[in-house]
mmCIF file of the N, C-alpha and C atoms, coordinates in Angstrom:
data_MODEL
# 
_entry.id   MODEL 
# 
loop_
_atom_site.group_PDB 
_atom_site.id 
_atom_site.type_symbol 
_atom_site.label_atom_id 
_atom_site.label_alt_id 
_atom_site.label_comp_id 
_atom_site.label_asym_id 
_atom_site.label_entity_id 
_atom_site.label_seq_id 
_atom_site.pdbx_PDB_ins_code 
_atom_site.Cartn_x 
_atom_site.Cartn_y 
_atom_site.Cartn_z 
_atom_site.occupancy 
_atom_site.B_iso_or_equiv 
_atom_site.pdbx_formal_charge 
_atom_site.auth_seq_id 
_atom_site.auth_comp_id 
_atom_site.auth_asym_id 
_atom_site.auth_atom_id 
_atom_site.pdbx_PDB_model_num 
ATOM 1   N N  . UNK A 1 1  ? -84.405 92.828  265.949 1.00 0.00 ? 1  UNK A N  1 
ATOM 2   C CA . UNK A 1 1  ? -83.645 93.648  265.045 1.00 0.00 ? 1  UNK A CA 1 
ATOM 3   C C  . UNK A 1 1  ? -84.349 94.999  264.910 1.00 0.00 ? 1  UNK A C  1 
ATOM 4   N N  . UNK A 1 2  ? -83.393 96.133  265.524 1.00 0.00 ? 2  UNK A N  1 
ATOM 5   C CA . UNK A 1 2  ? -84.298 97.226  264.945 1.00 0.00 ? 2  UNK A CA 1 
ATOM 6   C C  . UNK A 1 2  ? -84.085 97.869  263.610 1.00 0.00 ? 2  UNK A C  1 
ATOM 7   N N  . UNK A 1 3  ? -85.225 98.719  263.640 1.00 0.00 ? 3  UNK A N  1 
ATOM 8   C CA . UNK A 1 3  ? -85.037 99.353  261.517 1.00 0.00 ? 3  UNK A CA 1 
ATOM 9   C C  . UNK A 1 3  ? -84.294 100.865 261.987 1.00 0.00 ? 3  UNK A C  1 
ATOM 10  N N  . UNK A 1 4  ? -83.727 101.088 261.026 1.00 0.00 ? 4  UNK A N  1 
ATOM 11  C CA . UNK A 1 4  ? -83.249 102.740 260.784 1.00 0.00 ? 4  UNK A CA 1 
ATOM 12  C C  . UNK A 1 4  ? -84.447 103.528 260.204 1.00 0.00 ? 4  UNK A C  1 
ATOM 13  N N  . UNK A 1 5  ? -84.109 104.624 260.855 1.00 0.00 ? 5  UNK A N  1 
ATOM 14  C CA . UNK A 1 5  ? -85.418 105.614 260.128 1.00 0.00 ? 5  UNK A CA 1 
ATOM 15  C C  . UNK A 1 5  ? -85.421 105.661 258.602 1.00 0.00 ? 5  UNK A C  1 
ATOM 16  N N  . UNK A 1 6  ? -86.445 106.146 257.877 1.00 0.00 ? 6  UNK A N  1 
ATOM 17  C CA . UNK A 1 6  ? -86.248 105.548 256.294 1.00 0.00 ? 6  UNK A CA 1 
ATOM 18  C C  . UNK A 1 6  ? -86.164 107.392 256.349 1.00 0.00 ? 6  UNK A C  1 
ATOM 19  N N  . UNK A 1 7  ? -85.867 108.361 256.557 1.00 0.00 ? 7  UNK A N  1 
ATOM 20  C CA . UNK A 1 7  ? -85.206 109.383 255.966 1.00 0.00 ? 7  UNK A CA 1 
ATOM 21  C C  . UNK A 1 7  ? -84.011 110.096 257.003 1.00 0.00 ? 7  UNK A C  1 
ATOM 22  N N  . UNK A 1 8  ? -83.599 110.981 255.999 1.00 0.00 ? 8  UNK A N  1 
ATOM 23  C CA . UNK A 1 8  ? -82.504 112.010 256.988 1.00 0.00 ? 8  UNK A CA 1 
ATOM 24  C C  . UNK A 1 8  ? -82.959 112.905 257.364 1.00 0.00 ? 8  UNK A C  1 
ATOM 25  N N  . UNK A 1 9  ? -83.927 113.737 256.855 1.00 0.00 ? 9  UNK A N  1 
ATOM 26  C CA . UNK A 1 9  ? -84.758 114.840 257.269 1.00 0.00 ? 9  UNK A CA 1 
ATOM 27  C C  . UNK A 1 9  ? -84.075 115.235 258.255 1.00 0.00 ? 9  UNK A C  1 
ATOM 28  N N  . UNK A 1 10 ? -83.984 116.597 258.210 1.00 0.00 ? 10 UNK A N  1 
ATOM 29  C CA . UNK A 1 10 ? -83.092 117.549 259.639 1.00 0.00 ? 10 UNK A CA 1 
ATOM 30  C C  . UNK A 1 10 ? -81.415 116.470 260.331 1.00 0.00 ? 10 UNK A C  1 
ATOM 31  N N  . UNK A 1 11 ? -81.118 116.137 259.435 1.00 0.00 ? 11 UNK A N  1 
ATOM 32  C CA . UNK A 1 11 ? -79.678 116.023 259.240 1.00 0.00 ? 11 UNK A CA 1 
ATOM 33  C C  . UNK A 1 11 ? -78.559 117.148 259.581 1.00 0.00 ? 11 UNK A C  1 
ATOM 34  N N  . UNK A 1 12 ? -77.667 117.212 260.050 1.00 0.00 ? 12 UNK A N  1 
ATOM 35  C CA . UNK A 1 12 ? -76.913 118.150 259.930 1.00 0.00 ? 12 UNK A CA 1 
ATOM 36  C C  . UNK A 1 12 ? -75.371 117.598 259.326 1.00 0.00 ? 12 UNK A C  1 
ATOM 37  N N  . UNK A 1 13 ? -75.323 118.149 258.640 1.00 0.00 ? 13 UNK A N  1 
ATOM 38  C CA . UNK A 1 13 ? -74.116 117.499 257.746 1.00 0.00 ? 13 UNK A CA 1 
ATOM 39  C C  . UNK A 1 13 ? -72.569 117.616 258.147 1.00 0.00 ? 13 UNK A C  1 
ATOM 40  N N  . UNK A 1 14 ? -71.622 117.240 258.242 1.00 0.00 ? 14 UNK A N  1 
ATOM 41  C CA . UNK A 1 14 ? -70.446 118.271 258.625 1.00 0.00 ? 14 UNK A CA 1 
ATOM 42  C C  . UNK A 1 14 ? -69.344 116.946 257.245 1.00 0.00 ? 14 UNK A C  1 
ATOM 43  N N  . UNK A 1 15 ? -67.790 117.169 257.164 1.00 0.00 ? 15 UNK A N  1 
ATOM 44  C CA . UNK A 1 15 ? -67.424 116.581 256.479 1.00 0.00 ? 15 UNK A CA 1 
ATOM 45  C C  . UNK A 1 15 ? -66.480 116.185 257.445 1.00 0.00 ? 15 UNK A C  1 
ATOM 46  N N  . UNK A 1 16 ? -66.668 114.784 257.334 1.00 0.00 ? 16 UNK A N  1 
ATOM 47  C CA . UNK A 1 16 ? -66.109 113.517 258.431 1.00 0.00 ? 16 UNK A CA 1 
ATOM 48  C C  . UNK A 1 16 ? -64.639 113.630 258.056 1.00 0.00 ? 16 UNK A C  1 
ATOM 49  N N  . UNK A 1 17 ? -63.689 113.395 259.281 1.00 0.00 ? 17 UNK A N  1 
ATOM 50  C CA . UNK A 1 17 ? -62.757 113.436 260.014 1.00 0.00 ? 17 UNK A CA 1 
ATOM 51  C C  . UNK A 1 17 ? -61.839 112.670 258.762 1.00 0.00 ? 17 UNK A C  1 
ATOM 52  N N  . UNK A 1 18 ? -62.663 111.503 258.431 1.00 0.00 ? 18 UNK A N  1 
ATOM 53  C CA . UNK A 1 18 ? -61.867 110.352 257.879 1.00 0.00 ? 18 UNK A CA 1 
ATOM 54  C C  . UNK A 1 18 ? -61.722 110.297 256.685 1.00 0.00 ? 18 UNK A C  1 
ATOM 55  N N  . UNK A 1 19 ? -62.550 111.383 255.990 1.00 0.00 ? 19 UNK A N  1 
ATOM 56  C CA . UNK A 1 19 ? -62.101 111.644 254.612 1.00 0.00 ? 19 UNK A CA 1 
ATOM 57  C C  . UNK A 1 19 ? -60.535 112.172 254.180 1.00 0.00 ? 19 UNK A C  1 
ATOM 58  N N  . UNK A 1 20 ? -60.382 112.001 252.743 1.00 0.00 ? 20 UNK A N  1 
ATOM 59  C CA . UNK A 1 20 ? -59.522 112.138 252.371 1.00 0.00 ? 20 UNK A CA 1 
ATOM 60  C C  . UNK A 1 20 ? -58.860 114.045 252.024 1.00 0.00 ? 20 UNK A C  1 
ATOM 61  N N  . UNK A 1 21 ? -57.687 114.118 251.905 1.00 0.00 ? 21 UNK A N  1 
ATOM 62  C CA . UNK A 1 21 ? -57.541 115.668 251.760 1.00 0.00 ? 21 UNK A CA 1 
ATOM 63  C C  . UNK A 1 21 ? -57.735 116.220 250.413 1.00 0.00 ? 21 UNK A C  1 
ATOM 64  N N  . UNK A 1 22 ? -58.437 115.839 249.650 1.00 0.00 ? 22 UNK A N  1 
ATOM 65  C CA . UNK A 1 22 ? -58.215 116.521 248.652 1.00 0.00 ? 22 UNK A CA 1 
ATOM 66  C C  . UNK A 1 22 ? -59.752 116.729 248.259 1.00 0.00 ? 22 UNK A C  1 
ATOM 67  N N  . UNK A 1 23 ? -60.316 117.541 247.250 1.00 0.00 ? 23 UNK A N  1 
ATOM 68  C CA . UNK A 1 23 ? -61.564 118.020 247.548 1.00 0.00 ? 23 UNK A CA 1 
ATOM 69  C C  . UNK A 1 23 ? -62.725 117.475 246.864 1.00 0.00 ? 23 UNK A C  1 
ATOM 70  N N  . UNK A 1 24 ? -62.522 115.998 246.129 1.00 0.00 ? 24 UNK A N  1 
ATOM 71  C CA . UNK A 1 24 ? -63.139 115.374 245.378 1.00 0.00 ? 24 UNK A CA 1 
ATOM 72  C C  . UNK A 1 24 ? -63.011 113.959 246.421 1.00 0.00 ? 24 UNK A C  1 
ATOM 73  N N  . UNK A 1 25 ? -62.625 113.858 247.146 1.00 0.00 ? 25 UNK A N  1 
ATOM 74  C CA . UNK A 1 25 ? -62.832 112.624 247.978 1.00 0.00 ? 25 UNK A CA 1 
ATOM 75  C C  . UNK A 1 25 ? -63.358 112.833 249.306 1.00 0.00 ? 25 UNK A C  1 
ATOM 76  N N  . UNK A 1 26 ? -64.524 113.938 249.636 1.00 0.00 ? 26 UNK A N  1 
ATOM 77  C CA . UNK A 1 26 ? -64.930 113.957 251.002 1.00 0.00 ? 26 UNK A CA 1 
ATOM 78  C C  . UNK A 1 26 ? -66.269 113.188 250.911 1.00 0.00 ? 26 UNK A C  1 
ATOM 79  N N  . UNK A 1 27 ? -66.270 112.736 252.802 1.00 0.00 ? 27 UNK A N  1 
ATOM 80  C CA . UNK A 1 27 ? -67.341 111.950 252.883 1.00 0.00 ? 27 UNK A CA 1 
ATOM 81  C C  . UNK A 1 27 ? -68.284 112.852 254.119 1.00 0.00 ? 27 UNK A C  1 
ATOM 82  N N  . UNK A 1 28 ? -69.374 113.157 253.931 1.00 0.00 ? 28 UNK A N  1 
ATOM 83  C CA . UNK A 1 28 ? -70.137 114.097 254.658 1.00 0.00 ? 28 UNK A CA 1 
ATOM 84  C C  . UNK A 1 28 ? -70.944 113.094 256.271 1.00 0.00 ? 28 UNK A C  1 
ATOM 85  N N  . UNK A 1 29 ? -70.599 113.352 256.768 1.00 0.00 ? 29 UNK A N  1 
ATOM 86  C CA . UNK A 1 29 ? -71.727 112.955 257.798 1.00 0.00 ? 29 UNK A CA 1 
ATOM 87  C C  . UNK A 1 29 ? -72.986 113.597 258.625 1.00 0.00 ? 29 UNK A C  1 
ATOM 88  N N  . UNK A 1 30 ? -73.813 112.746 259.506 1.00 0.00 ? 30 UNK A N  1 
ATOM 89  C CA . UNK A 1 30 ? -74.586 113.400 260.056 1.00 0.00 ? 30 UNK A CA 1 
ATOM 90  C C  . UNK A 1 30 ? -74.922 112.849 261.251 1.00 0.00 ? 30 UNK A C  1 
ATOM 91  N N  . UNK A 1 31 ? -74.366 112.763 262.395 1.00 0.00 ? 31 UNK A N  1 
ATOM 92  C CA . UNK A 1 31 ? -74.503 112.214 263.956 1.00 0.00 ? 31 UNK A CA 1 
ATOM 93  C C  . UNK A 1 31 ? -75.853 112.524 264.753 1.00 0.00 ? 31 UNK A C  1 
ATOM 94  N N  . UNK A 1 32 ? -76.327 113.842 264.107 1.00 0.00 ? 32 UNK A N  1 
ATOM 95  C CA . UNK A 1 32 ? -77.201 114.062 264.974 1.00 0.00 ? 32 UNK A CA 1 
ATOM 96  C C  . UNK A 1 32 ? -78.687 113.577 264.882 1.00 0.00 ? 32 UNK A C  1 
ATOM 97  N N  . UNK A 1 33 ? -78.856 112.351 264.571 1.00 0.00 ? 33 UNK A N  1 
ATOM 98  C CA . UNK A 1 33 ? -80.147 111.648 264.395 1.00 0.00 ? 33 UNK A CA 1 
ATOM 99  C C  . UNK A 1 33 ? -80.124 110.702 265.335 1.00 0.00 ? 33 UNK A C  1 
ATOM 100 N N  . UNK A 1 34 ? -80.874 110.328 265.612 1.00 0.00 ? 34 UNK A N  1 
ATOM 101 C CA . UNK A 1 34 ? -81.369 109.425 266.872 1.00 0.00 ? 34 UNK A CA 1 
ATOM 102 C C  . UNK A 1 34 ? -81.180 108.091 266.428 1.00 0.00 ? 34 UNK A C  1 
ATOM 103 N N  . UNK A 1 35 ? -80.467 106.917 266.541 1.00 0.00 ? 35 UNK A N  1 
ATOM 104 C CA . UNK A 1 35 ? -80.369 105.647 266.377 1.00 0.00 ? 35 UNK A CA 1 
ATOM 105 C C  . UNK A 1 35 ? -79.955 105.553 264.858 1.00 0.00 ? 35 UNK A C  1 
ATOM 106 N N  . UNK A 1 36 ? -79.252 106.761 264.174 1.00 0.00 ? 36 UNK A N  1 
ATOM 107 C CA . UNK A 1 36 ? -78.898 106.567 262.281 1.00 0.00 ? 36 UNK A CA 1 
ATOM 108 C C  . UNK A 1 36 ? -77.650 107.597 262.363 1.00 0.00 ? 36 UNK A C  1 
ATOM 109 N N  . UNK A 1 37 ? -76.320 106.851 261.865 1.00 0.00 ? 37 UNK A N  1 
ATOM 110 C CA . UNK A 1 37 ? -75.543 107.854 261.086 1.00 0.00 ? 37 UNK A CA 1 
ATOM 111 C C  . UNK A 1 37 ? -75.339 108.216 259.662 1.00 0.00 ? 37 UNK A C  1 
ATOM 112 N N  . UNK A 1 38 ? -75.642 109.075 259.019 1.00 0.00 ? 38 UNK A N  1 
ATOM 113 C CA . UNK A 1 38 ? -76.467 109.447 257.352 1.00 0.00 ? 38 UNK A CA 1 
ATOM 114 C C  . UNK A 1 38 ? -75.190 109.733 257.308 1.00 0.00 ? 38 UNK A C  1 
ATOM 115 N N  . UNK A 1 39 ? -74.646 109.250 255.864 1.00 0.00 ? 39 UNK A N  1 
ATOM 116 C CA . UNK A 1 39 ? -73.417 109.209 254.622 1.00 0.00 ? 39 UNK A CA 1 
ATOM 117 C C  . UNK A 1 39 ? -74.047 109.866 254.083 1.00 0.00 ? 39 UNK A C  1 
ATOM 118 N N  . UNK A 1 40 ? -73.046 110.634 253.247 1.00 0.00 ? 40 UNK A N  1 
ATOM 119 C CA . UNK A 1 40 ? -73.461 111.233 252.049 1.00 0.00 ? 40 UNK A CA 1 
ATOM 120 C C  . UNK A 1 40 ? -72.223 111.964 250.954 1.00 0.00 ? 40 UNK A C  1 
ATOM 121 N N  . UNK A 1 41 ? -72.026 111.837 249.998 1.00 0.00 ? 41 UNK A N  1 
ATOM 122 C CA . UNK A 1 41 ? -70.540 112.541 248.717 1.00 0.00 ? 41 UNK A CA 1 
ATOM 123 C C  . UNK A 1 41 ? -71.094 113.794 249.220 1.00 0.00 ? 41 UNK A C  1 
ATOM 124 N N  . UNK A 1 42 ? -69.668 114.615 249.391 1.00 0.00 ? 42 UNK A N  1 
ATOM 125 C CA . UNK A 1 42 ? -69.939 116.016 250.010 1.00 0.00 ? 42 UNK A CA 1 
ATOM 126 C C  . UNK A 1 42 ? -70.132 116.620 248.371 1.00 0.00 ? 42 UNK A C  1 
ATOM 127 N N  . UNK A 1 43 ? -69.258 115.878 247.435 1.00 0.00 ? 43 UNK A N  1 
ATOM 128 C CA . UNK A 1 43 ? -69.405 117.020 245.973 1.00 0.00 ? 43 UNK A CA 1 
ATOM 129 C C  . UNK A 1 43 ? -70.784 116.951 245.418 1.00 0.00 ? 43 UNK A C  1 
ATOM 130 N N  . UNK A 1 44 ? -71.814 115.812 245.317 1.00 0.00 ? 44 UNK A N  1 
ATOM 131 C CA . UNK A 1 44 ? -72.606 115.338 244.779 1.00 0.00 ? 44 UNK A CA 1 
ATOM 132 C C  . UNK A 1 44 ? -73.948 115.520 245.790 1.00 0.00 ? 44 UNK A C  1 
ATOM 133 N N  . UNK A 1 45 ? -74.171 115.730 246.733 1.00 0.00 ? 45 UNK A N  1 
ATOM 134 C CA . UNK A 1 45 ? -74.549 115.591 248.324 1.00 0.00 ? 45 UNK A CA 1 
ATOM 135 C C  . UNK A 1 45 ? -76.372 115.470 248.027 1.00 0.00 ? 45 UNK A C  1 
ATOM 136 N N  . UNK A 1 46 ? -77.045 115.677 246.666 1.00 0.00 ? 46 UNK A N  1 
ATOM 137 C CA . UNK A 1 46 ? -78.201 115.148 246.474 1.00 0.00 ? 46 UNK A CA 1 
ATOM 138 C C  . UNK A 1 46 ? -78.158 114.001 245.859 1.00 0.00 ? 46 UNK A C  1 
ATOM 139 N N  . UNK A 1 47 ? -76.601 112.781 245.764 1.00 0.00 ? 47 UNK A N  1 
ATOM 140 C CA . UNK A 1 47 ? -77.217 111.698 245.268 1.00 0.00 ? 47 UNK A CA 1 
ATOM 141 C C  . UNK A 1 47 ? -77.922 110.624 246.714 1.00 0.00 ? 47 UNK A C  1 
ATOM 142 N N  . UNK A 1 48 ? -77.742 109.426 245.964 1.00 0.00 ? 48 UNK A N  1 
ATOM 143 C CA . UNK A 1 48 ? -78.257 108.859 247.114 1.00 0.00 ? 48 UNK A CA 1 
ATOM 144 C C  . UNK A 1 48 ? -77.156 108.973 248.745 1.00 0.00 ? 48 UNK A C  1 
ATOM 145 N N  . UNK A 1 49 ? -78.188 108.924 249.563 1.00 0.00 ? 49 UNK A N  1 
ATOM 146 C CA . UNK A 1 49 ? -77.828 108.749 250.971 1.00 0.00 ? 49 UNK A CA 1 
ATOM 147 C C  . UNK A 1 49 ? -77.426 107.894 251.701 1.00 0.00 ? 49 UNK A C  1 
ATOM 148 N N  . UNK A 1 50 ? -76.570 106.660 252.524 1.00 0.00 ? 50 UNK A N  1 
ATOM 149 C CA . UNK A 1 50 ? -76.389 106.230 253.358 1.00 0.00 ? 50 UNK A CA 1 
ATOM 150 C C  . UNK A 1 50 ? -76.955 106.148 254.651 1.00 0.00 ? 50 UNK A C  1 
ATOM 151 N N  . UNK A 1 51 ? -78.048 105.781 255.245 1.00 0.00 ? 51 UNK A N  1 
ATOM 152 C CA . UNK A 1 51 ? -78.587 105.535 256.648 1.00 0.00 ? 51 UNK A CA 1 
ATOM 153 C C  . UNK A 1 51 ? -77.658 104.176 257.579 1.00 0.00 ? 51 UNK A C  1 
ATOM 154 N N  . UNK A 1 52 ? -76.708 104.503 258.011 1.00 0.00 ? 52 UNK A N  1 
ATOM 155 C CA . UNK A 1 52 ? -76.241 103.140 259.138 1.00 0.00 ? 52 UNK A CA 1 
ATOM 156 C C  . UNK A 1 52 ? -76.154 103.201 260.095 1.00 0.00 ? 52 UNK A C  1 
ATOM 157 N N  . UNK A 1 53 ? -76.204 102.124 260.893 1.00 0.00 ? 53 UNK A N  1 
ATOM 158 C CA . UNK A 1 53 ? -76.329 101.953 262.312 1.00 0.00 ? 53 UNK A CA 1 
ATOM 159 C C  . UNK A 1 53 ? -75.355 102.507 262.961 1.00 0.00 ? 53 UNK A C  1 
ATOM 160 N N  . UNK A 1 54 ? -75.077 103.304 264.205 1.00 0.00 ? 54 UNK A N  1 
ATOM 161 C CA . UNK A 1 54 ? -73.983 103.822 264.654 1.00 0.00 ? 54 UNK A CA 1 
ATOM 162 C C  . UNK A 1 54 ? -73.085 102.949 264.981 1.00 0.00 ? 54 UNK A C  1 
ATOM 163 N N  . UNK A 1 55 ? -73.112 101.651 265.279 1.00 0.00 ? 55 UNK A N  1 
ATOM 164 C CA . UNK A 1 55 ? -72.294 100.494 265.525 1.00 0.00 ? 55 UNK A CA 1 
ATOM 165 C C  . UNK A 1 55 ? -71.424 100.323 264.527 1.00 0.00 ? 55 UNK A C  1 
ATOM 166 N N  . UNK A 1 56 ? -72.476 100.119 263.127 1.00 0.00 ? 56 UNK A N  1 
ATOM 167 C CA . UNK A 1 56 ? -71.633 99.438  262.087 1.00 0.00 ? 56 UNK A CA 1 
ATOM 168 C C  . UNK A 1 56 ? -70.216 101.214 261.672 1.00 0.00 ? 56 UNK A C  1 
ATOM 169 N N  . UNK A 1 57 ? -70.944 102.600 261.700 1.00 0.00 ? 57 UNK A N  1 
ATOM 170 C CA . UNK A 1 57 ? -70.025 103.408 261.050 1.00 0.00 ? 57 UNK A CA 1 
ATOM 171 C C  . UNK A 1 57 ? -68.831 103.112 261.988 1.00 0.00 ? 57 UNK A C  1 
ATOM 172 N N  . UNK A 1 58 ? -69.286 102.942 263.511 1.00 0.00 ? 58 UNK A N  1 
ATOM 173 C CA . UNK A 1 58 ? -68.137 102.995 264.418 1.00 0.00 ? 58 UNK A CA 1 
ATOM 174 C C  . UNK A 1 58 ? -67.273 101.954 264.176 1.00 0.00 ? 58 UNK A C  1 
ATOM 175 N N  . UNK A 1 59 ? -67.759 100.655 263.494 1.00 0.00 ? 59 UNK A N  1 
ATOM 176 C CA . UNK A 1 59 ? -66.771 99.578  263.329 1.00 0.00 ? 59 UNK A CA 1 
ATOM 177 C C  . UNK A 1 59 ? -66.106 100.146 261.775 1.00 0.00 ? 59 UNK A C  1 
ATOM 178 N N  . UNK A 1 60 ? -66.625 100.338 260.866 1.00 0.00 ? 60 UNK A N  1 
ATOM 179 C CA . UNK A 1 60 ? -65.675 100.780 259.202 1.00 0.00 ? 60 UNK A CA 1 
ATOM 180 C C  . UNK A 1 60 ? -65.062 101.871 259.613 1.00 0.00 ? 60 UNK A C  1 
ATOM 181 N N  . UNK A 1 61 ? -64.635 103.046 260.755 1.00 0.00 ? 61 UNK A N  1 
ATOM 182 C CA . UNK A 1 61 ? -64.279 104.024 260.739 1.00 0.00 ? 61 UNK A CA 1 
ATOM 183 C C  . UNK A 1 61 ? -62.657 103.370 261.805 1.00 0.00 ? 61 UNK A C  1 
ATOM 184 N N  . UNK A 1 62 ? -63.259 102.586 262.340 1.00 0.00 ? 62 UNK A N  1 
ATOM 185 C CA . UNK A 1 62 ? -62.481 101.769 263.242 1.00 0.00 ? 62 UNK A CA 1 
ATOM 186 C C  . UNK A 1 62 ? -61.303 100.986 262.520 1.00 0.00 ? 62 UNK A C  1 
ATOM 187 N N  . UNK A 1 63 ? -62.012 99.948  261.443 1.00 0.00 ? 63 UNK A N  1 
ATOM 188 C CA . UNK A 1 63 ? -61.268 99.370  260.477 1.00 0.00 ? 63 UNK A CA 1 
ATOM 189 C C  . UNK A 1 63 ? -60.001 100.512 259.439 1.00 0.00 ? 63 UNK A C  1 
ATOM 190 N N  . UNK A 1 64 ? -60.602 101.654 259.338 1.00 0.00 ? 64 UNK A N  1 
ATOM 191 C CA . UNK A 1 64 ? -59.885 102.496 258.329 1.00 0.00 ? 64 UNK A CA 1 
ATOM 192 C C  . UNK A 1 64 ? -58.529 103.058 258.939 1.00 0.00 ? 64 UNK A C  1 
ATOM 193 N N  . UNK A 1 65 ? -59.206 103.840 260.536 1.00 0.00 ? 65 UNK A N  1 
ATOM 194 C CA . UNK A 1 65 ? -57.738 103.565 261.428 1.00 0.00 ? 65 UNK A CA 1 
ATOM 195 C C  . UNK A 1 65 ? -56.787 102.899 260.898 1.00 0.00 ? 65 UNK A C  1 
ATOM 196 N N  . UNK A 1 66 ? -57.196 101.349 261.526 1.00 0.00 ? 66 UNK A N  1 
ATOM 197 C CA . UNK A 1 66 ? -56.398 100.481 261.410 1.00 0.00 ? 66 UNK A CA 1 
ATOM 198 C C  . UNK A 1 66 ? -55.758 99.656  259.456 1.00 0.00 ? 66 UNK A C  1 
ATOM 199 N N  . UNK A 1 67 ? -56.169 100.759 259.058 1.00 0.00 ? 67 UNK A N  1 
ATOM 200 C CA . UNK A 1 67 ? -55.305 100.308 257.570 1.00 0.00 ? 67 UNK A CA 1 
ATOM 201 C C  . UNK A 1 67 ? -56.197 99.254  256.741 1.00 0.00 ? 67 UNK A C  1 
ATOM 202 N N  . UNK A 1 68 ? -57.163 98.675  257.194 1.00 0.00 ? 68 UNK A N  1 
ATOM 203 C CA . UNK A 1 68 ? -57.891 97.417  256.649 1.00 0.00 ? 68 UNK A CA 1 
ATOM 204 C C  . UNK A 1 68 ? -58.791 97.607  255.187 1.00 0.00 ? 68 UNK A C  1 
ATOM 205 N N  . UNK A 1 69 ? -58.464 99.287  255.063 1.00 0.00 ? 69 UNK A N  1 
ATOM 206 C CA . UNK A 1 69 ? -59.069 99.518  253.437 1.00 0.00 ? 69 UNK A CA 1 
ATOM 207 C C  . UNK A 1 69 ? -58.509 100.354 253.041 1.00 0.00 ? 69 UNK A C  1 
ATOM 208 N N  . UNK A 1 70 ? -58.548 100.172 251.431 1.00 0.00 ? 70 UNK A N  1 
ATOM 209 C CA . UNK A 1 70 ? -57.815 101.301 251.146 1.00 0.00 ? 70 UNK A CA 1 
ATOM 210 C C  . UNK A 1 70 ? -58.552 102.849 250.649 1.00 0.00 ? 70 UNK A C  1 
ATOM 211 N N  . UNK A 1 71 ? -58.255 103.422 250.690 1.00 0.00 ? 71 UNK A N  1 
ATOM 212 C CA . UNK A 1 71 ? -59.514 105.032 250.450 1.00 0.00 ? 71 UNK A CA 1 
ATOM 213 C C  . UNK A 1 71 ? -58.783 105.384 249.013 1.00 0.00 ? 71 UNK A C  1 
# 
């Protein structure tokens, strides 16, 4: 099992595809880390952080496509 890095440090943020349109429901991402995709509330963006595996965002981003939650 491998670990995720324990920070985001040099993150680059952008606001993910899959957020919602209105300006209190965006979800920020950050792809460009090596083996971690970093979450983060774009309004709030110093609370806590999200570190997940690129597998797992690719499977909940996958699921949302497909209708399996509701936003």
């Amino acid at each position: 099992m491998s670990s995720l890095p324990t920070t985001l440090d040099g993150a680059t943020w952008r606001v993910s595809s899959y957020s919602g349109s209105g300006n209190d429901t965006c979800v920020e991402v950050a792809t460009n880390l090596v083996g971690v995709v970093g979450v983060r509330d774009s309004v709030d963006p110093d609370d806590p952080r999200l570190a997940v595996a690129p597998t797992t965002w690719r499977s909940l981003t996958t699921q949302i496509k497909a209708g399996a939650h509701t936003l």
